[in-house]
Residue frames as qw, qx, qy, qz and C-alpha x, y, z in Angstrom:
[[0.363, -0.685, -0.135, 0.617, 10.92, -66.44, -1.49],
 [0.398, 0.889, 0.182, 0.133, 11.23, -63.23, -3.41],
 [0.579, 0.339, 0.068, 0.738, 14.26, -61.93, -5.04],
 [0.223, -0.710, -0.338, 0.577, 15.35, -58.84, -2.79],
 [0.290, 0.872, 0.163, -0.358, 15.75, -55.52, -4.38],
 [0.172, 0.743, -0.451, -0.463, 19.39, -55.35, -4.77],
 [0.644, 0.098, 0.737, 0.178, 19.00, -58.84, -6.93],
 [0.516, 0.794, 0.323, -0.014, 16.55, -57.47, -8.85],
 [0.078, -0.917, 0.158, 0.358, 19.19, -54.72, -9.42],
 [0.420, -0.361, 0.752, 0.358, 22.18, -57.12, -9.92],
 [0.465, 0.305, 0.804, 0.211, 19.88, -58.84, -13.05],
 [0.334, 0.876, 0.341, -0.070, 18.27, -55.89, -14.33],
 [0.066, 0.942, -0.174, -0.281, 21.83, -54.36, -14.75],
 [0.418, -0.292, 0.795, 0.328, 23.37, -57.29, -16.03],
 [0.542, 0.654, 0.527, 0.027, 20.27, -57.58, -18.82],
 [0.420, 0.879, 0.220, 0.050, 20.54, -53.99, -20.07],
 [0.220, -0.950, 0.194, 0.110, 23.70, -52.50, -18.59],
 [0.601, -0.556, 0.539, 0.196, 26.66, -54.85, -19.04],
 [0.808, 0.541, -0.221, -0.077, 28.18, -55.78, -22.46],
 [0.650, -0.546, 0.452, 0.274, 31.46, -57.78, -22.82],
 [0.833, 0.460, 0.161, 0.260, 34.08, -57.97, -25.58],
 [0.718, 0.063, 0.004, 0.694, 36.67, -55.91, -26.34],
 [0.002, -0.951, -0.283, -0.127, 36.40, -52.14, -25.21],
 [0.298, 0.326, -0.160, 0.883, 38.79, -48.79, -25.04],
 [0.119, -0.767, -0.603, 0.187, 37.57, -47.30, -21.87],
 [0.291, 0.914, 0.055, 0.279, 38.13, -43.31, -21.67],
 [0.563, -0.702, 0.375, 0.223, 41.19, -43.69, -19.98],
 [0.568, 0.585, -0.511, -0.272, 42.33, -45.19, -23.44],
 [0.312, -0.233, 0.917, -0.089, 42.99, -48.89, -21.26],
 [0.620, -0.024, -0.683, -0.386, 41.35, -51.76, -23.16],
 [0.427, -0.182, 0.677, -0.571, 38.72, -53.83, -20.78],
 [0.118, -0.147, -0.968, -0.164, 36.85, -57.28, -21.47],
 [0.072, -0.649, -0.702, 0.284, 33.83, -55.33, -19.96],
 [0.090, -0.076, 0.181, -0.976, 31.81, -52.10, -19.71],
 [0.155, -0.758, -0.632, 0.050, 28.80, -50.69, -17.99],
 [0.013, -0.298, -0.212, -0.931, 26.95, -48.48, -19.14],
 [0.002, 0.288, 0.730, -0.620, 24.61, -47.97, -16.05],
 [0.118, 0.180, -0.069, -0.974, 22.56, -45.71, -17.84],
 [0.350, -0.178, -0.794, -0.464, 20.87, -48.74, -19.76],
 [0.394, -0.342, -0.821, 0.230, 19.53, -49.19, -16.23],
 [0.024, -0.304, -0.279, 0.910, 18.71, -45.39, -14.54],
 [0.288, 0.247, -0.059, -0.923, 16.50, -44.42, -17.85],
 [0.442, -0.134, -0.765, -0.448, 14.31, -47.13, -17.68],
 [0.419, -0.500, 0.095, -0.752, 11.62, -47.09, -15.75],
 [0.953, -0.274, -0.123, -0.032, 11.74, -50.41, -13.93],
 [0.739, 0.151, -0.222, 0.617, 15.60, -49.56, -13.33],
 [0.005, 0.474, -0.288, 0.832, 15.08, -46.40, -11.69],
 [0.663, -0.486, -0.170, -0.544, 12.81, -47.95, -9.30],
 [0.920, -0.126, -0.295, 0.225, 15.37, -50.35, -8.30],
 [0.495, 0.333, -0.219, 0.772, 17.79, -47.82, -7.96],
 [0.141, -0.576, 0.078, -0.802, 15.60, -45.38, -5.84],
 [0.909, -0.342, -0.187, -0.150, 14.73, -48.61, -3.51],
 [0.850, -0.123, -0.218, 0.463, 18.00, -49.40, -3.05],
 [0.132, 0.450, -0.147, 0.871, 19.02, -45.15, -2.33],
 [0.381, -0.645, -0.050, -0.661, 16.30, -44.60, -0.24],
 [0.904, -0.350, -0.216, 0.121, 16.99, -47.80, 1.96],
 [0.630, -0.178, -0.258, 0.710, 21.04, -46.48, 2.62],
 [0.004, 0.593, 0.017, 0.805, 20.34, -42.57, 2.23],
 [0.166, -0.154, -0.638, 0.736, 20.58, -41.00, 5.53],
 [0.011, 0.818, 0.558, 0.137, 16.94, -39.22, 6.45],
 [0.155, -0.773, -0.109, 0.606, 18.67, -35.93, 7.28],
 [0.455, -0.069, 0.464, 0.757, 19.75, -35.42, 3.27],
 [0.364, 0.742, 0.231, -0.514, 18.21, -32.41, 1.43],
 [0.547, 0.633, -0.318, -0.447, 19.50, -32.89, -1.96],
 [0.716, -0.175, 0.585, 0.339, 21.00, -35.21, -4.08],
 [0.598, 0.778, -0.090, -0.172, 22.94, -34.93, -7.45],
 [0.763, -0.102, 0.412, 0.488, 26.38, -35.29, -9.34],
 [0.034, 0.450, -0.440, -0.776, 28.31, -34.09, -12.02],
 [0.712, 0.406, -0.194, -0.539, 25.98, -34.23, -15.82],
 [0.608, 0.421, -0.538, -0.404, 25.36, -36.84, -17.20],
 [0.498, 0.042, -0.842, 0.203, 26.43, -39.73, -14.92],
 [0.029, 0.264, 0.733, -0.626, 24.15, -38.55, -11.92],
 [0.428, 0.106, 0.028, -0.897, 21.14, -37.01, -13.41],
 [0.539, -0.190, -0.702, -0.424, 19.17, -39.89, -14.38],
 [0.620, -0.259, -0.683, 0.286, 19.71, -41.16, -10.48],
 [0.081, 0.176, 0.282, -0.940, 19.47, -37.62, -8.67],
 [0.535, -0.024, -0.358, -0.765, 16.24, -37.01, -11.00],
 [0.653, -0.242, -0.717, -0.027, 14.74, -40.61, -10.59],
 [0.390, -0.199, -0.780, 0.447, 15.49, -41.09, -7.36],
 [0.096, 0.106, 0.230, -0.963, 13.84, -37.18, -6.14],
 [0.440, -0.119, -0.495, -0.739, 10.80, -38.28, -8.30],
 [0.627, -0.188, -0.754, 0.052, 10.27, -41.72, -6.36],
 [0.275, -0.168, -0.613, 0.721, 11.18, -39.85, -2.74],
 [0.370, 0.059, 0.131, -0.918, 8.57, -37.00, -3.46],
 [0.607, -0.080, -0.696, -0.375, 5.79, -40.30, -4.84],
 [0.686, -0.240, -0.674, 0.134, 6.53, -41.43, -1.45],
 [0.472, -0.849, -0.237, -0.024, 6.23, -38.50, 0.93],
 [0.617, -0.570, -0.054, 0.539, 9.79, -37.61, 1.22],
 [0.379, 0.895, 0.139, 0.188, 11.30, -34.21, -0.25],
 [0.591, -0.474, 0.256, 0.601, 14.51, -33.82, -1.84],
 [0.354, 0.892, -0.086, -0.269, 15.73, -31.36, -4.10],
 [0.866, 0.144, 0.419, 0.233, 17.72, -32.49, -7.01],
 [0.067, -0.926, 0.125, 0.350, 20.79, -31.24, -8.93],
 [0.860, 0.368, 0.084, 0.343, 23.20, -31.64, -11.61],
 [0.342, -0.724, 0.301, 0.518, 26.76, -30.07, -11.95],
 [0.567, 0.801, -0.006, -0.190, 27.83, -28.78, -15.36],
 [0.831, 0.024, 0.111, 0.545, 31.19, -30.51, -16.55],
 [0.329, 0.303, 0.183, 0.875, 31.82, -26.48, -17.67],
 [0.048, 0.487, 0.340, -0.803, 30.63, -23.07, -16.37],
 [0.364, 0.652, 0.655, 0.117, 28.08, -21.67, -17.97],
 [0.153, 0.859, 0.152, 0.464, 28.29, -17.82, -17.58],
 [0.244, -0.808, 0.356, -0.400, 29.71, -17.21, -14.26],
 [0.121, -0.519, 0.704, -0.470, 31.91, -19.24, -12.00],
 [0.096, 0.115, -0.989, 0.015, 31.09, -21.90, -10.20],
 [0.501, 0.437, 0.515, -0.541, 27.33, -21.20, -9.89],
 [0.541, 0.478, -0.468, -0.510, 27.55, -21.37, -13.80],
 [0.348, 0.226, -0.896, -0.162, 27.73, -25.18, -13.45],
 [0.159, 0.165, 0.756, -0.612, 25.04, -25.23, -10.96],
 [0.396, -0.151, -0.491, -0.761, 21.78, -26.49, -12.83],
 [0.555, -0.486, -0.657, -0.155, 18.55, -27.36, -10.31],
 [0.564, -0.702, -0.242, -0.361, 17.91, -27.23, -6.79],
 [0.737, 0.001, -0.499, 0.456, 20.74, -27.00, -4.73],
 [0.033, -0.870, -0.130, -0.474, 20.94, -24.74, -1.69],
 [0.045, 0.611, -0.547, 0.571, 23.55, -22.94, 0.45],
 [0.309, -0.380, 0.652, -0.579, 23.95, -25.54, 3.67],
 [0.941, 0.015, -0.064, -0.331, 21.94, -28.61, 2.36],
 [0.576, -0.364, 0.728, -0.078, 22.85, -31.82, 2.99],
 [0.687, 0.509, -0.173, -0.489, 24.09, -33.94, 0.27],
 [0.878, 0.086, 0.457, -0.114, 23.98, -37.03, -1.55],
 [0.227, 0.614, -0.582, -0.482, 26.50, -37.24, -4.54],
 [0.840, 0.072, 0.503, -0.192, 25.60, -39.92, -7.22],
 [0.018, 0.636, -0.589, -0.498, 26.96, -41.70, -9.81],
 [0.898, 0.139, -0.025, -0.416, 26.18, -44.17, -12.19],
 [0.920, 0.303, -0.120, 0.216, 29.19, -45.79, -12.92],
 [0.331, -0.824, 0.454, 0.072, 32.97, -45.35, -10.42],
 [0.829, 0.228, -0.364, 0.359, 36.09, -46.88, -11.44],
 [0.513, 0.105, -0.376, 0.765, 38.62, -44.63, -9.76],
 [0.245, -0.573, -0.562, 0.544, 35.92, -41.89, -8.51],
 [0.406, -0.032, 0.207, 0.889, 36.99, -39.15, -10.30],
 [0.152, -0.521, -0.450, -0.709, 33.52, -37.44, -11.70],
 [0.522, -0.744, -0.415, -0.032, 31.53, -37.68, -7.98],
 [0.576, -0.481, -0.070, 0.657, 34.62, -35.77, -6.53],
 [0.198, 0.087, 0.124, 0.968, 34.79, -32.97, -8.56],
 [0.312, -0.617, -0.483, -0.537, 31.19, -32.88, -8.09],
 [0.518, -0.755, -0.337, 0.220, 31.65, -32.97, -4.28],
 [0.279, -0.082, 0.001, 0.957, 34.85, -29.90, -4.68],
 [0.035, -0.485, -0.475, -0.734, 31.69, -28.01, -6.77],
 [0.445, -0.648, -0.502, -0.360, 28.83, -28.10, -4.16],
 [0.634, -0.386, -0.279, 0.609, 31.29, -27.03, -1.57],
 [0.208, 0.038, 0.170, 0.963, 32.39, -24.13, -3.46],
 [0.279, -0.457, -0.457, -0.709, 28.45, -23.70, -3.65],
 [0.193, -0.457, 0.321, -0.807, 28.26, -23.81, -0.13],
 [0.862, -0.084, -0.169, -0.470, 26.49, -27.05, 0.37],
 [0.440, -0.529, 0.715, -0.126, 27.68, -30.20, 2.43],
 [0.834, 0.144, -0.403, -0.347, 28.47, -33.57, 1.09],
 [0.562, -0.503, 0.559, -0.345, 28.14, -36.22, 3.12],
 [0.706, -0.051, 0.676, 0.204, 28.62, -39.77, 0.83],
 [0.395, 0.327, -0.477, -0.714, 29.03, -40.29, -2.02],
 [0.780, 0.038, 0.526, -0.337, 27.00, -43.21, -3.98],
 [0.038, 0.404, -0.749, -0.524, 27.68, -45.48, -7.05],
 [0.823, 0.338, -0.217, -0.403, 25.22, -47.22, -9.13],
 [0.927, 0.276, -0.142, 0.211, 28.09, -49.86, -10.11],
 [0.352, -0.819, 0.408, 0.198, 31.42, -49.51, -8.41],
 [0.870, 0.448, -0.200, 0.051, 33.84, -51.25, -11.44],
 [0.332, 0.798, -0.439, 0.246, 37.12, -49.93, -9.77],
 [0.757, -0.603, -0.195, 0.157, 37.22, -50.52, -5.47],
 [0.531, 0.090, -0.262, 0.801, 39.33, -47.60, -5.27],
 [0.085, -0.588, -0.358, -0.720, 36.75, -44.87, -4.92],
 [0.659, -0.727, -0.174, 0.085, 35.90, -45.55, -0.95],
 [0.597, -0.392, -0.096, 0.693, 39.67, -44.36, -0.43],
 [0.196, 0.115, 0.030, 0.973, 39.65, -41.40, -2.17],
 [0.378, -0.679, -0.202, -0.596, 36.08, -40.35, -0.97],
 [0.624, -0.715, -0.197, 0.244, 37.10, -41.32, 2.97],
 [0.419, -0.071, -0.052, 0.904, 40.53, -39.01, 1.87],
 [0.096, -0.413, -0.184, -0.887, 37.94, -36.26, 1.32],
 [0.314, -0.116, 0.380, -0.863, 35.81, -37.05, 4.65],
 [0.669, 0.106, -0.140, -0.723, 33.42, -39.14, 2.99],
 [0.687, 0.009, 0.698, -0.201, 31.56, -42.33, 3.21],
 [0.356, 0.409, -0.537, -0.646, 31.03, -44.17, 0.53],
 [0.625, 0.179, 0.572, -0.500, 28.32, -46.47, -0.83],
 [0.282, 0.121, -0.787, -0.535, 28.28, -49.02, -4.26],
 [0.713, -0.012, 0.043, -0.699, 25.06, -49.89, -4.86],
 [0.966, 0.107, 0.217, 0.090, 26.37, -53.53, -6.51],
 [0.167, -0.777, 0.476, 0.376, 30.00, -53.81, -7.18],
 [0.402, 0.542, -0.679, -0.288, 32.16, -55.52, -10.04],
 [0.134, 0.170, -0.976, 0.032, 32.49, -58.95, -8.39],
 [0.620, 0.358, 0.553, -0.426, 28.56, -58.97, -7.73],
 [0.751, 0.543, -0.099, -0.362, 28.43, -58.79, -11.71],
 [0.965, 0.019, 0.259, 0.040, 30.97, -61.47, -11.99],
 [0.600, 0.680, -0.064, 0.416, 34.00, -59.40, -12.95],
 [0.698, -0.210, -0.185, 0.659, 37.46, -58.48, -11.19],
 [0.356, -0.790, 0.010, 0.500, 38.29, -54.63, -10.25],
 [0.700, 0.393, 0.113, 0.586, 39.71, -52.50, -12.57],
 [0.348, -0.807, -0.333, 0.342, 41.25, -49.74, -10.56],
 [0.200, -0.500, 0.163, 0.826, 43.34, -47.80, -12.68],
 [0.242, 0.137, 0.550, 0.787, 40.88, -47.19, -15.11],
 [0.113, -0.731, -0.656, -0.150, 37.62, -45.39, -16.10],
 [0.185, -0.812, -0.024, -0.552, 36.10, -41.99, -14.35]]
């Protein structure tokens, strides 16, 4: 029998993504882990897993998907690449950690438009913090989010503070699939 997708996932993000030893995370807490999800989004056999395993829970009514820089753009990008490969069309977006020139449309880089439906991604939740300011943003931009997603949930606090904002939430593979306990007061 073949290894389902999110296996493949679980192994392909334990190969590239997962390091252990001693680490300072940016909360300044010391952890025996980190993932760095990224090892896994910007490789092409890792974004495939990832856009398998998005497209399979993504509702079919979502016009966009994105996040705040850097932690969603590999997986907003990827995933829009794979959905348009395969007949479906979504427009794809990043949020600027900083305005550019104006307000909050200054932090608005891609395709995002007034009244879409959206996907908010992330590569990596502890506490939640980055996909929420990304869902405050795309509000302010006029746009609806409707879950948020995670690549790697490390924290298992993030589903309460996205259902305190309305929202569903969705970890692609969580901490105790990779063989590690919750850390909930640290991280993004």
């Amino acid at each position: 029998m073949e290894p389902s997708p999110l296996h493949l996932l679980k192994q392909h993000l334990l190969n590239h993504s997962i390091r252990t030893g001693d680490f300072v995370l940016k909360s300044g807490r010391r952890s025996t882990w980190f993932c760095d999800a990224k090892q896994t989004a910007c490789r092409a056999d890792g974004i495939l897993l990832i856009a398998d395993a998005v497209l399979e829970v993504m509702s079919p009514d979502i016009d966009a998907i994105g996040g705040l820089a850097a932690g969603a753009d590999p997986i907003a990008f990827g995933v829009a690449g794979v959905a348009a490969a395969r007949g479906r069309s979504l427009r794809a977006f990043s949020i600027r950690k900083e305005a550019k020139d104006h307000g909050v449309e200054g932090r608005l880089a891609g395709a995002l438009e007034a009244g879409d439906r959206v996907l908010i991604v992330e590569d990596t939740v502890t506490r939640g913090r980055s996909p929420l300011e990304a869902v405050r943003v795309v509000r302010a931009l006029g746009a609806e989010p409707q879950m948020i997603l995670a690549v790697v949930d490390r924290g298992g606090t993030c589903e309460t503070a996205a259902a305190a904002e309305g929202l569903d939430f969705r970890a692609l593979v969580t901490a105790p699939e990779l063989g590690f306990a919750y850390e909930s007061s640290t991280g993004a």
